[in-house]
C-alpha positions, 0 to 999 in steps of 0.5 A: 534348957532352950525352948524345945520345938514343938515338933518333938513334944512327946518323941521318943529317940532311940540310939542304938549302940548309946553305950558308946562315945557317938551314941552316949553324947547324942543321949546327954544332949538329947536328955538335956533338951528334954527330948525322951531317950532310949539307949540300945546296946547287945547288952541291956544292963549295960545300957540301963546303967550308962541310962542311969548315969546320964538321966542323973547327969542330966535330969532328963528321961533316958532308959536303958535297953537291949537294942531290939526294944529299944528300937521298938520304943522309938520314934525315931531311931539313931544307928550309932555302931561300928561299921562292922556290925551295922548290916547284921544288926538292921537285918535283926531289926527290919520288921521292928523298924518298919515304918519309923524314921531310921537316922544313920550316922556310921561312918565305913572307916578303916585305920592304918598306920597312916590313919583313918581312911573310906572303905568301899562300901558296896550299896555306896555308903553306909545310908544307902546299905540301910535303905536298903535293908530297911524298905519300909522304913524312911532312912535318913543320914546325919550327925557323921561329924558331930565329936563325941568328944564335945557331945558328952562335955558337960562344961561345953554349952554349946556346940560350934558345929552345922549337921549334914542331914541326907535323905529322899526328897519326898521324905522332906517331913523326916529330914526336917524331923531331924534338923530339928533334932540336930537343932535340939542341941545348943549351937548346932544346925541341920542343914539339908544336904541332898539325897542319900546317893550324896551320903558316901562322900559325907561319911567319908569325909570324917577320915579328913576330919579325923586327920585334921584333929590329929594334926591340931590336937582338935575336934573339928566339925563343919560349918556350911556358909551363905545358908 
């Protein structure tokens, strides 16, 4: 286990929806690094059992939780669902999240016989749909390109990939809080990429990502170069 920055001693991170692929990978890296987790799911035994499973896999602290208390125990808390639950499940959520960091990594894909593409979404992106719903929380836009598939290999030590990190300028305390996060992860850099009006493009950008591991049999990710 690498040295954890001080600026996450003591943080509790919640995933919401950690019992799927994106979400579960988060957890076992997070877990590995000695970073406290909380799964969140619809379903609190579920999440207490892939909790279970991934504390035995990593050594680490990770509890299971239906998602409200999990989101009530976190710090900082990741949104980690599908598209076509991501409004009704922060609307259920705001006072909970009133005044924590939000981190959303939903990607507004649709998928047809040619493959994954951008839906319209209407505040502009996913990101800006949560700022939206959430007023008093801070949100901030990360880990969209981070393959599930690698974050929950234990045989990959480390994971060749940057992280795009949106978010309002005067909210630089939170992005940072997650470059940090994202740095968390062996091989793994945060790099800042703008204000949450940039996310669209970001999470667009996944479809093309998902064309090219279909292409090359891979699970590409992104490296920003010159910074």
């Amino acid at each position: 286990m690498t040295e954890l920055n001080p600026e996450l001693e003591g943080l509790t991170v919640a995933v919401l929806g950690g019992t799927g692929p994106q979400g579960r990978g988060l957890v076992r890296r997070w877990a590995a690094a000695g970073i406290s987790t909380v799964i969140g799911s619809r379903d609190a035994d579920r999440a207490a059992g892939v909790a279970a499973e991934l504390a035995g896999a990593t050594g680490g602290d990770v509890r299971g939780l239906d998602n409200a208390d999990a989101a009530a125990a976190g710090d900082v808390v990741v949104v980690a669902v599908p598209y076509d639950g991501h409004a009704d499940l922060l609307r259920s959520l705001v006072g909970v999240l009133a005044g924590k960091v939000v981190v959303d990594c939903v990607n507004p894909l649709g998928f047809d016989k040619q493959g994954g593409y951008a839906l319209p979404v209407p505040d502009g992106s996913a990101a800006q749909e949560a700022a939206a719903l959430l007023p008093d929380s801070v949100v901030v836009a990360a880990f969209h390109h981070v393959s599930a598939v690698i974050l929950s290999d234990p045989e990959i030590d480390s994971v060749d990939t940057d992280v795009m990190v949106l978010g309002e300028g005067e909210h630089r305390d939170a992005t940072d809080l997650v470059r940090a996060l994202a740095e968390a992860i062996p091989g793994v850099r945060g790099v800042y990429a703008g204000r949450l009006r940039n996310a669209h493009q970001v999470e667009a950008l996944t479809a093309n990502l998902i064309a090219i591991n279909r292409r090359y049999k891979a699970h590409a990710g992104l490296r920003v170069t010159d910074v």
